[in-house]
C-alpha positions as CSV (number, residue, x, y, z in Angstrom):
1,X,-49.3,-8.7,-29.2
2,X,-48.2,-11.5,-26.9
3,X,-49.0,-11.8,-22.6
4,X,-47.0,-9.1,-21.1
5,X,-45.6,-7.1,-24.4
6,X,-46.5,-3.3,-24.3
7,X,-50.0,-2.1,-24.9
8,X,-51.3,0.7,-27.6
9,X,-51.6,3.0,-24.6
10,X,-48.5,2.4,-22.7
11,X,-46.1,2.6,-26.4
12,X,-47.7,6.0,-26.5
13,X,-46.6,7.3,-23.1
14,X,-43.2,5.4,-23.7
15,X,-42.5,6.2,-27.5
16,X,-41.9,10.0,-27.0
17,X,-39.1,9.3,-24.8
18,X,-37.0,7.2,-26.4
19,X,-33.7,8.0,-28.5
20,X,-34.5,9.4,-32.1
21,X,-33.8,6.9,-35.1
22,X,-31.9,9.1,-37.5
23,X,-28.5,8.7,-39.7
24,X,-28.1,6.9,-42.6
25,X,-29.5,4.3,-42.9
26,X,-31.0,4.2,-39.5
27,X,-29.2,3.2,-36.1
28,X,-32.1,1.2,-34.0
29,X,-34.2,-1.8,-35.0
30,X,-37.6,-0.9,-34.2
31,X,-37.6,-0.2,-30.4
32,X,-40.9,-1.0,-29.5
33,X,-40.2,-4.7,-30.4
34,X,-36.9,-4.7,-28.7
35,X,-38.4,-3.4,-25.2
36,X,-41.2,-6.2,-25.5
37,X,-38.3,-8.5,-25.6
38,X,-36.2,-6.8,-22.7
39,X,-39.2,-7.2,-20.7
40,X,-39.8,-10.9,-21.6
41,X,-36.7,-12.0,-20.6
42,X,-36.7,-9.7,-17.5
43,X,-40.7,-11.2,-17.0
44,X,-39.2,-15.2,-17.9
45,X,-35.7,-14.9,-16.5
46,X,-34.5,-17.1,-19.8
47,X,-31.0,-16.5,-20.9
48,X,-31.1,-13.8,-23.4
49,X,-29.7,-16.4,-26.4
50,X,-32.8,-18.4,-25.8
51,X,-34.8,-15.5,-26.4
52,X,-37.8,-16.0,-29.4
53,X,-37.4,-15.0,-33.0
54,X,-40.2,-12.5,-32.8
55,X,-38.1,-9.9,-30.7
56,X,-35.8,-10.3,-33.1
57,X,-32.2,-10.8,-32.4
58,X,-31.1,-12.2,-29.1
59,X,-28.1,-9.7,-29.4
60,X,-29.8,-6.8,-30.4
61,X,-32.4,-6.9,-27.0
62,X,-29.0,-7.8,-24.8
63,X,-27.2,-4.5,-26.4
64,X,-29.8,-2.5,-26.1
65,X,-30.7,-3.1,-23.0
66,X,-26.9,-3.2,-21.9
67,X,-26.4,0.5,-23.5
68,X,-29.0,1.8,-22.4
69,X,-28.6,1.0,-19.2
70,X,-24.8,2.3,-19.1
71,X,-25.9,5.2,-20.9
72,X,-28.6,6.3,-18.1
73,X,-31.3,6.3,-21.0
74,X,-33.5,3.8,-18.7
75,X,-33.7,6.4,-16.1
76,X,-34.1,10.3,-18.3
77,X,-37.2,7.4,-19.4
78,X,-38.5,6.9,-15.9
79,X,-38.0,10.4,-14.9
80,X,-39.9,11.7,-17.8
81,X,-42.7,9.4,-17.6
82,X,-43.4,9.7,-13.9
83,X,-43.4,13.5,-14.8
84,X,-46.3,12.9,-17.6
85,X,-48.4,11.0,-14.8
86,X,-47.3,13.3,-12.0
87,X,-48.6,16.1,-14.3
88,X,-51.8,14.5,-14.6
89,X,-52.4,13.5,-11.6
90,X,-52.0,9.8,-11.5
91,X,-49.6,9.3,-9.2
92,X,-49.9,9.6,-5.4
93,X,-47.4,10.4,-3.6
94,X,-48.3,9.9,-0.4
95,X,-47.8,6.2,-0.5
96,X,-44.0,5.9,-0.4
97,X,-42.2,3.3,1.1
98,X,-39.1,2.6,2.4
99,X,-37.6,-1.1,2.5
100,X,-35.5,-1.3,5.9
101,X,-35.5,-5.3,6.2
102,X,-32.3,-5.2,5.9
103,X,-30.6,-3.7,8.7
104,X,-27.0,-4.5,10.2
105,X,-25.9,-3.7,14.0
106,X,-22.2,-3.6,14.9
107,X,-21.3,-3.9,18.7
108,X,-18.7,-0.9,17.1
């Protein structure tokens, strides 16, 4: 497991959430490996064909992350996790903030 690549604990919360693998011959490379390399480029901000062998295919992690995205898979995988911790209690909710340093004015 390399700096930064999903720990035993957090593949357990995450795992659960994800798509199911089934049809013939299978429809996803393994997805634990393909999220570790999502998050490295996201992490390195290197262009996803420069991406290391050990995530596997550079164009697997880019469609992937591309579908899912488009798909809304990537938030149902928030939601449901931030219900798990909500659920037990590991998330407070009294520290929300809202980003407002942004602001126009218009004489209008």
């Amino acid at each position: 497991m390399g700096r930064g690549d999903l720990s035993d604990e957090e593949w357990a919360r995450l795992e659960p959430h994800l798509p199911a693998n089934h049809g013939r011959g299978g429809r996803w490379q393994c997805h634990r490996r393909v999220i570790n390399g999502i998050l490295f480029r996201q992490r390195t901000g290197l262009p996803g064909r420069d991406l290391p062998p050990c995530f596997g295919s550079w164009k697997t992690v880019h469609d992937r992350h591309r579908r899912w995205s488009a798909d809304g898979t990537w938030e149902r995988i928030l939601r449901a996790v931030q219900a798990d911790a909500d659920t037990e209690g590991r998330i407070d909710w009294s520290m929300v903030s809202v980003d407002s340093t942004t602001c126009r004015a218009h004489q209008h």
